[in-house]
C-alpha positions as CSV (number, residue, x, y, z in Angstrom):
1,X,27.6,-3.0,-28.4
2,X,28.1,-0.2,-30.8
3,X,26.1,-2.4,-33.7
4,X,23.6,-3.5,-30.9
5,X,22.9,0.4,-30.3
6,X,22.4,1.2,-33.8
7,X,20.0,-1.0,-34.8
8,X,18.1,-0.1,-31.3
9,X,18.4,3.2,-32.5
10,X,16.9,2.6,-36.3
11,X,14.1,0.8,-34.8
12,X,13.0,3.3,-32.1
13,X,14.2,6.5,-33.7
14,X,16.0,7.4,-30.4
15,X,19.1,8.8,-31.0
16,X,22.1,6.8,-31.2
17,X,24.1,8.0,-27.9
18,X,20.9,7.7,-25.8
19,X,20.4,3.8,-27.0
20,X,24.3,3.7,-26.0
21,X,23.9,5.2,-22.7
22,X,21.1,2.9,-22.2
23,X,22.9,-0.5,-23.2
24,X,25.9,0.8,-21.2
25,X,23.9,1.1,-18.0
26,X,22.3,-2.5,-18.4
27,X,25.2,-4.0,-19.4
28,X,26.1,-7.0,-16.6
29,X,28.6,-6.2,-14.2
30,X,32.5,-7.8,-14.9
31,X,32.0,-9.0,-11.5
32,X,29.5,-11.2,-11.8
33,X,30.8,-14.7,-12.7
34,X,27.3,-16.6,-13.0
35,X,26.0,-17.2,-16.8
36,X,23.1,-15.2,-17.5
37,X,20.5,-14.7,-20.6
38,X,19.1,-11.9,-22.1
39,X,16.0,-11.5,-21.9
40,X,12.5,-9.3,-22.6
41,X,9.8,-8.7,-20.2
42,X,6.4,-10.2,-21.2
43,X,4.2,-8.1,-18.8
44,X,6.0,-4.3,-19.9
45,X,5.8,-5.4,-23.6
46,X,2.0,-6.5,-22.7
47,X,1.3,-2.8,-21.0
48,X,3.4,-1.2,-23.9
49,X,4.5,-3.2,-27.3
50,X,6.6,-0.3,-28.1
51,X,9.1,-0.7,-25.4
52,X,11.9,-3.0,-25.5
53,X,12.5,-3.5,-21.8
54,X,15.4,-6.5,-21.5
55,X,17.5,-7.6,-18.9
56,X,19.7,-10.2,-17.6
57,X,18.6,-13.3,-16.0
58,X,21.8,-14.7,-14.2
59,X,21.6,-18.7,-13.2
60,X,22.6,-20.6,-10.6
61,X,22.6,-23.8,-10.6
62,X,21.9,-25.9,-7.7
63,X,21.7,-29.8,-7.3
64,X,19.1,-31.9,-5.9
65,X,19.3,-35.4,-4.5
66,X,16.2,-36.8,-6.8
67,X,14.4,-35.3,-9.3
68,X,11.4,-32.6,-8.8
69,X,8.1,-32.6,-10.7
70,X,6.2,-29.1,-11.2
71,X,5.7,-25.6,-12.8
72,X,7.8,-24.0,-14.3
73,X,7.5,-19.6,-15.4
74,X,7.0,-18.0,-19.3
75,X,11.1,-18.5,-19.5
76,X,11.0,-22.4,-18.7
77,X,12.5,-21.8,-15.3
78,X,11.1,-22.4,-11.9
79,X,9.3,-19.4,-10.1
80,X,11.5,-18.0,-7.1
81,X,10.5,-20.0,-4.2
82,X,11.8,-20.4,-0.9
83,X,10.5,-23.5,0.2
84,X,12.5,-26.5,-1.9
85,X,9.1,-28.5,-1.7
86,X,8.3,-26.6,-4.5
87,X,11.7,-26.3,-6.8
88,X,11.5,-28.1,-9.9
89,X,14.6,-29.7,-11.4
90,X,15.8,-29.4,-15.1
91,X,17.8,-31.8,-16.5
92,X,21.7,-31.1,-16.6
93,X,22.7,-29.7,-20.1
């Protein structure tokens, strides 16, 4: 994390134990024992290309009888629906 910081640092001219702080605070919880992603948010860096807004996307995987044709969002996953008419299945890799 300390590397991570740094180079956050170098690159947005905050200071080094601010970009720490920051990392520390969006930092997964232990608890959590789904796999996640990092990732950056499209519509903040559209609204403001200087921030570097990212966060963890954590999966869970959940199988379907047959498979489900349709959209998927910007991170090649299928938009939070309720309704599992409208879930899309992804082949298990």
């Amino acid at each position: 994390m300390q590397a991570k910081a740094k180079y956050w640092s170098e690159k947005s001219g905050k200071p080094l134990d601010e970009c720490l702080l920051s990392l520390e605070k969006s930092k997964p919880k232990a608890r959590s024992t789904r796999p996640f992603i990092w990732l950056e948010s499209q519509k903040t860096k559209q609204r403001d290309p200087a921030k570097n807004i990212k966060f963890p996307l954590f999966i869970k995987r959940i199988e379907l009888e047959n498979p489900q044709k349709g959209h998927v969002n910007c991170y090649g996953l299928n938009a939070n629906h309720k309704d599992i008419s409208k879930w899309v299945s992804v082949p298990h890799f």
